[in-house]
GUKOLLO-225719 format. One line per 4 residues: for each residue z, x, y of C-alpha. Coordinates in steps of 0.05 Angstrom, whole numbers. Each point is the difference from the previous one (the first is absolute). Layout:
N
Z:X:Y  ...
This chain:
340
1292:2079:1616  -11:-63:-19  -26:-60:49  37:-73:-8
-47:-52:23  34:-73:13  -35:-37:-43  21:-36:-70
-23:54:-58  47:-46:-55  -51:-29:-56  6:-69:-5
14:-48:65  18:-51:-57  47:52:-34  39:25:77
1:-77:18  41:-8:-70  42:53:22  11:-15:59
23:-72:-20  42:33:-52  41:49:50  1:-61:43
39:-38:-47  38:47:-19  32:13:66  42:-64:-5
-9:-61:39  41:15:61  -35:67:18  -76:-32:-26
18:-59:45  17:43:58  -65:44:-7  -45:-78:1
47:-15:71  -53:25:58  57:1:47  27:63:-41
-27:69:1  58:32:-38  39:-3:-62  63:45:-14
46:10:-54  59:39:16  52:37:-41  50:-63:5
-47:-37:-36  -19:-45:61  -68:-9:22  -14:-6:76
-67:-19:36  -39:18:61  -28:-58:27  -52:4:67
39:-45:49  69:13:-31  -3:67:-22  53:35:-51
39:-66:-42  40:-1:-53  -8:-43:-58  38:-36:-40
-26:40:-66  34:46:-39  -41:37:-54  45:40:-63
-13:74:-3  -41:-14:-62  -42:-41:29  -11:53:62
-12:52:-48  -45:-48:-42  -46:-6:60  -7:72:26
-19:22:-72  -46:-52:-10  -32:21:57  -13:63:-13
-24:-17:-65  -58:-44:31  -15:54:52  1:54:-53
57:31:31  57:48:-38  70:-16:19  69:13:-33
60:43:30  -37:65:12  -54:-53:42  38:-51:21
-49:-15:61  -59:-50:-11  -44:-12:67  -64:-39:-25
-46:-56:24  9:-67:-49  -72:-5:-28  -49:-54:28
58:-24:52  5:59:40  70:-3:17  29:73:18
62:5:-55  56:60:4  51:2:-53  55:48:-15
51:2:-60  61:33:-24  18:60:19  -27:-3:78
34:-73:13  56:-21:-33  -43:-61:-33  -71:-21:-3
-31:-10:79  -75:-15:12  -36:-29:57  -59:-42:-4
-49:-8:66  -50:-41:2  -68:19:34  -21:-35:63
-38:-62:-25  -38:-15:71  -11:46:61  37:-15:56
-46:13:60  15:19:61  -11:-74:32  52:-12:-54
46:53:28  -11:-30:74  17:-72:-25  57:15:-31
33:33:54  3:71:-35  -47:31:53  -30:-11:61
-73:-25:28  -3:67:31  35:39:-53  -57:-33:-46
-53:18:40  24:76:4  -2:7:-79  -56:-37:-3
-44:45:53  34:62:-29  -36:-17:-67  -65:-11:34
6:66:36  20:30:-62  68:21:17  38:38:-44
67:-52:-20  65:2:-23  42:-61:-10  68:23:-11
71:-42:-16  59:2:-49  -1:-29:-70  -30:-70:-9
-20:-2:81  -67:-22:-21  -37:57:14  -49:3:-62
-9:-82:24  -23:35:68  -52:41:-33  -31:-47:-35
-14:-38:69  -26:61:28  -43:9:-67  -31:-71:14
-25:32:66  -25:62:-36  -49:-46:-38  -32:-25:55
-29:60:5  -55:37:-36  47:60:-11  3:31:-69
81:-7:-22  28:47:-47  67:-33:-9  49:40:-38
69:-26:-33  61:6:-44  6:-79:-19  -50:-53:14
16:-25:55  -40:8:62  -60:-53:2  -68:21:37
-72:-49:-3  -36:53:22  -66:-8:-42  -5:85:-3
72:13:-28  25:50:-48  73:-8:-28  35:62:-24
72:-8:-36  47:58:-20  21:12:-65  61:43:-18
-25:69:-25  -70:-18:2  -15:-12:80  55:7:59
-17:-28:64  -21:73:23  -55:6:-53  -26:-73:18
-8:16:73  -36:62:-14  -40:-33:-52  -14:-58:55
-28:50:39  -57:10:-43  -14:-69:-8  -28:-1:69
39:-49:32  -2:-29:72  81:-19:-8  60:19:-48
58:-50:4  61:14:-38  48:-34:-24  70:39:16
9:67:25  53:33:-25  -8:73:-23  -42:61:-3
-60:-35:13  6:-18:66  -31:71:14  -63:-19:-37
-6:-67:42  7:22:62  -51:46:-9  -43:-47:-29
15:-48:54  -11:53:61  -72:30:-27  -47:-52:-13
39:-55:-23  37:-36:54  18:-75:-7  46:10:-59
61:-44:-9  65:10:-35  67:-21:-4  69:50:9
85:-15:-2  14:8:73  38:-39:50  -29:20:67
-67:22:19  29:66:17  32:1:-59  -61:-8:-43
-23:68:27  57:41:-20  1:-30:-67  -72:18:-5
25:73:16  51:-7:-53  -61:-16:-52  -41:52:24
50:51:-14  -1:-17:-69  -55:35:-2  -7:44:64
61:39:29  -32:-5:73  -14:-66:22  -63:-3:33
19:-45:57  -57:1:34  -43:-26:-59  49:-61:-11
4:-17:77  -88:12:1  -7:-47:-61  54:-54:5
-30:-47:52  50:-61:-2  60:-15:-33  33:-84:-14
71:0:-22  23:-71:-35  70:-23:-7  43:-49:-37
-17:-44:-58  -17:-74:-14  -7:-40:60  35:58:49
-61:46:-13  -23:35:62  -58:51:22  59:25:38
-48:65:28  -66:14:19  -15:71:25  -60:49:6
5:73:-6  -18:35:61  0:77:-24  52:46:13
42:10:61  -19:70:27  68:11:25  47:-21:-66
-55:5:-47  21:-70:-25  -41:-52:-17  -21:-50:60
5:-74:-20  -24:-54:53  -1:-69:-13  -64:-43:-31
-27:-51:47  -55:-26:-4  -45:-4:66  -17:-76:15
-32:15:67  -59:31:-34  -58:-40:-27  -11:42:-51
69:11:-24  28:64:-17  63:35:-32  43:28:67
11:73:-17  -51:13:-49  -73:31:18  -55:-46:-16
């Protein structure tokens, strides 16, 4: 099993710069110009030929672009082609990371859309901290002060919402808290996206048929680390992390698709099974400590739920989910509902 470290192994930072300029240019000036505007975090071609945008106070917009099949085509296979990637009919599916930019690019072709479709996100240029979040009316003092404390206590986090809620944004704020810390961080990924200072940090990445996200969190484990963030959780693996999370390696953080705290829970179940036909409720409810749901996009963007778990109910054998406060009559303040 192989090991994919984040760093740049391309000879030649002259020779990827070059490329990089190249792929840029060949994009086309609407979609190259889009990528340069910081007030857009996503570029989308699809089958109709139009491109839309996601911009950060707006969110989805159309454009007034319209690029031929050809060109569509043009650009998924070029793509490929700088990322070393094979794609024709039998593989019409190219999911890469544009060299040197970063930008997180999915592209399908002919046969699985009816023309070429890609998506290009950008990664998050700044952390937005959790003053940030507070100031911008996203979150409260007090919700602020609950993720913050949870971090320090080394809480066990997951920031759940639908697509394009924010919630890798959210991490990255909680990952500024992380390095404030001595902790070592073993932070493990599909794309690059998730940003951490910490001055201890080891970055894992998946690469297809070389190293899933299960065999980077048991490799993590022997890496001794104090924390394992992950990016997403969304399959087999979530067995492995909890595990990892519940003995000897709390304070990990990770994001999920869920719309309600309770919610994230049974979708955890749902990725357990995957590789587990008894859920092992009890471990999820003993290593979960808090949940955050966001909600809407652009300016309507919302930490919309804020709740820790509190066991399971010896009558219903459900999970018990109380609200996060955070205790302001205390001089030493501490997380309500959580054990020092």
């Amino acid at each position: 099993m192989g090991i994919i470290v984040a760093t740049n192994h391309q000879p030649g930072r002259e020779a990827v710069s070059r490329g990089s300029r190249m792929l840029r240019t060949a994009l086309g000036p609407a979609i190259a110009g889009f990528l340069e505007d910081p007030a857009i975090v996503e570029v989308m071609l699809n089958p109709d030929g139009r491109l839309w945008v996601d911009r950060l106070k707006e969110g989805l917009c159309a454009t007034d672009e319209i690029l031929i099949p050809a060109d569509g085509d043009r650009i998924v296979r070029l793509v490929a082609h700088h990322v070393g990637a094979e794609v024709h009919a039998g593989r019409p599916r190219v999911s890469a990371e544009l060299p040197e930019t970063g930008e997180r690019f999915e592209g399908l072709l002919p046969p699985v859309v009816a023309a070429p479709t890609f998506a290009i996100r950008k990664p998050a240029v700044a952390v937005f901290t959790l003053g940030d979040y507070v100031a911008s009316g996203i979150m409260t003092d007090s919700q602020a002060e609950v993720l913050r404390l949870a971090v320090e206590k080394r809480k066990n986090v997951l920031v759940a919402g639908g697509t394009s809620t924010g919630k890798t944004t959210l991490v990255n704020a909680l990952l500024a808290e992380v390095a404030k810390t001595a902790d070592r961080v073993v932070l493990i990924e599909d794309t690059r996206e998730l940003q951490c200072a910490a001055p201890n940090l080891v970055a894992l990445r998946t690469k297809d048929g070389v190293a899933s996200l299960s065999d980077l969190v048991k490799s993590s484990l022997r890496l001794r680390p104090d924390r394992i963030p992950i990016g997403e959780v969304r399959g087999a693996e979530a067995l492995d992390l909890l595990k990892a999370w519940g003995t000897g390696h709390p304070g990990g953080i990770g994001t999920i698709h869920a719309s309600t705290t309770l919610g994230t829970l049974r979708r955890l179940e749902q990725l357990v099974q995957e590789a587990v036909v008894t859920v092992p409720r009890a471990l999820i409810a003993e290593t979960i400590d808090l949940i955050a749901v966001l909600a809407g996009r652009g300016s309507a963007r919302r930490l919309v739920e804020i709740a820790l778990v509190d066991g399971l109910d010896p009558a219903s054998g459900d999970y018990r989910m109380i609200e996060a406060k955070h205790d302001t009559n205390r001089e030493s303040p501490v997380l309500l509902g959580v054990p020092e």
